[in-house]
C-alpha positions, 0 to 999 in steps of 0.5 A, spaced: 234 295 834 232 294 827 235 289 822 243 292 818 241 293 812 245 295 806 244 302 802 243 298 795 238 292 800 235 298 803 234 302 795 232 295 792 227 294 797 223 301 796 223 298 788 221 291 789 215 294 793 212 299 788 214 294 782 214 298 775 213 304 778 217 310 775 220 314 782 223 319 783 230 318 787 228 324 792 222 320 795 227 313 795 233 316 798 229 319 803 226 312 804 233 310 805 235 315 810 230 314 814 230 306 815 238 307 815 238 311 821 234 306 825 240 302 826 246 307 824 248 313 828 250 316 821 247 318 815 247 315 809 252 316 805 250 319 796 244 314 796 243 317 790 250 314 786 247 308 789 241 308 785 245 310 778 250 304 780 244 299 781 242 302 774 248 302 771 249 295 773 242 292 769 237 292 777 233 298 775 231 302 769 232 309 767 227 312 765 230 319 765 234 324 769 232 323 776 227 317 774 228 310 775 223 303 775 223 296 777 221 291 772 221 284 776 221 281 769 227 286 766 234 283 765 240 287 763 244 283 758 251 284 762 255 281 756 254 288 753 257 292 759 263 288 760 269 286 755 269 280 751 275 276 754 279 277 747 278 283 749 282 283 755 286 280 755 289 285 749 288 290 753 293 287 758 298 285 753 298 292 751 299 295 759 304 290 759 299 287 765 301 293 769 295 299 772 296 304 768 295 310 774 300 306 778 304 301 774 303 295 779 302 289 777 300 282 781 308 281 782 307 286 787 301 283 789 295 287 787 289 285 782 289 287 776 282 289 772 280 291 765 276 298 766 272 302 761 275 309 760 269 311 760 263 308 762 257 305 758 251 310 760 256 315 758 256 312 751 263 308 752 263 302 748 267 295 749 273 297 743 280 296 746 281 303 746 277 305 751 279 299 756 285 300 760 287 296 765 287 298 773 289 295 779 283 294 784 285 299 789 285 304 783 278 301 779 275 302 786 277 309 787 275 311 780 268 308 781 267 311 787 268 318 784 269 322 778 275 321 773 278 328 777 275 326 784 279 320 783 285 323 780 285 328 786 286 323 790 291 320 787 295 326 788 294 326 795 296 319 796 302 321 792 303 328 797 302 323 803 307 318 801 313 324 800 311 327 806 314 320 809 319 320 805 321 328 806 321 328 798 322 335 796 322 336 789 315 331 789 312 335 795 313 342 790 310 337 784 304 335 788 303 342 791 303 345 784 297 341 782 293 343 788 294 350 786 291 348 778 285 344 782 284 351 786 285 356 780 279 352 777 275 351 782 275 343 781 273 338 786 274 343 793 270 339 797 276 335 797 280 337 802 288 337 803 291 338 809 299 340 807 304 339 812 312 342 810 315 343 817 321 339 816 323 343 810 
């Protein structure tokens, strides 16, 4: 069986073989699925974000849409994507040291991190009003989809937790916002599964 390897190795290793090569993610992913299939029963899953994330965190350079290369003697200046810790440190202050989705702070056991509202390849910038602070398991979700992929999970953690604790008036509020998803036609993919048999 071939060597496990990671998305993000699996990506880095088609790169660093066709250094200062302008690619286009089509060949790379399909260079990654295959090789990931040598060793997993199931595909890879959205080598393409990961490609943008490898950009986003200074390991490739985006030539345009689509369009990535390897420079082996490229070096992303991470100090420009990240908050100064002056900067942080108002950020909390101002949060009053609590995630801003859930209101957790680490008393209730949970990391806190700064988070950019929106993102640096967006046009974000590091200003305290476009920093806001979150808990990890909240920044973990908000990076792996977008601000209403997130949010949209959010509600289906909190619909979750009111069908345990058969909290009525939270179950309606949840359910009215899935009707507001489904009215729009936003984030479909992500399924609800809605159970109110025991009111």
């Amino acid at each position: 069986m071939a060597e496990k390897k990671t998305i993000n190795e699996l990506i880095m290793e088609y790169f660093k073989d066709h250094p200062n090569m302008d690619l286009k993610h089509g060949p790379v992913v399909d260079y990654v699925t295959q090789e990931y299939l040598k060793f997993s029963a199931e595909p890879p899953r959205d080598p393409w974000r990961a490609i943008r994330s490898l950009h986003q965190n200074g390991y490739l350079i985006k030539v345009k849409k689509g369009v990535y290369r390897y420079d082996p003697n490229y070096k992303e200046q991470v100090d420009l994507w990240d908050f100064d810790e002056e900067t942080k440190a108002k950020i909390l202050e101002r949060d009053n040291y609590r995630c801003v989705v859930c209101g957790r702070g680490e008393e209730d056991g949970v990391e806190l991190t700064v988070d950019h509202k929106k993102p640096k390849n967006s046009g974000g910038d590091n200003s305290i009003d476009n920093g806001q602070t979150l808990c990890s398991p909240h920044n973990i979700l908000k990076k792996k989809y977008s601000r209403t992929e997130a949010g949209k999970k959010y509600i289906i953690q909190l619909y979750e937790d009111a069908l345990r604790e058969r909290d009525v008036a939270m179950i309606n509020f949840c359910e009215d916002l899935f009707e507001v998803f489904d009215k729009h036609h936003i984030d479909e993919h992500i399924k609800v599964s809605k159970k109110k048999s025991f009111i």
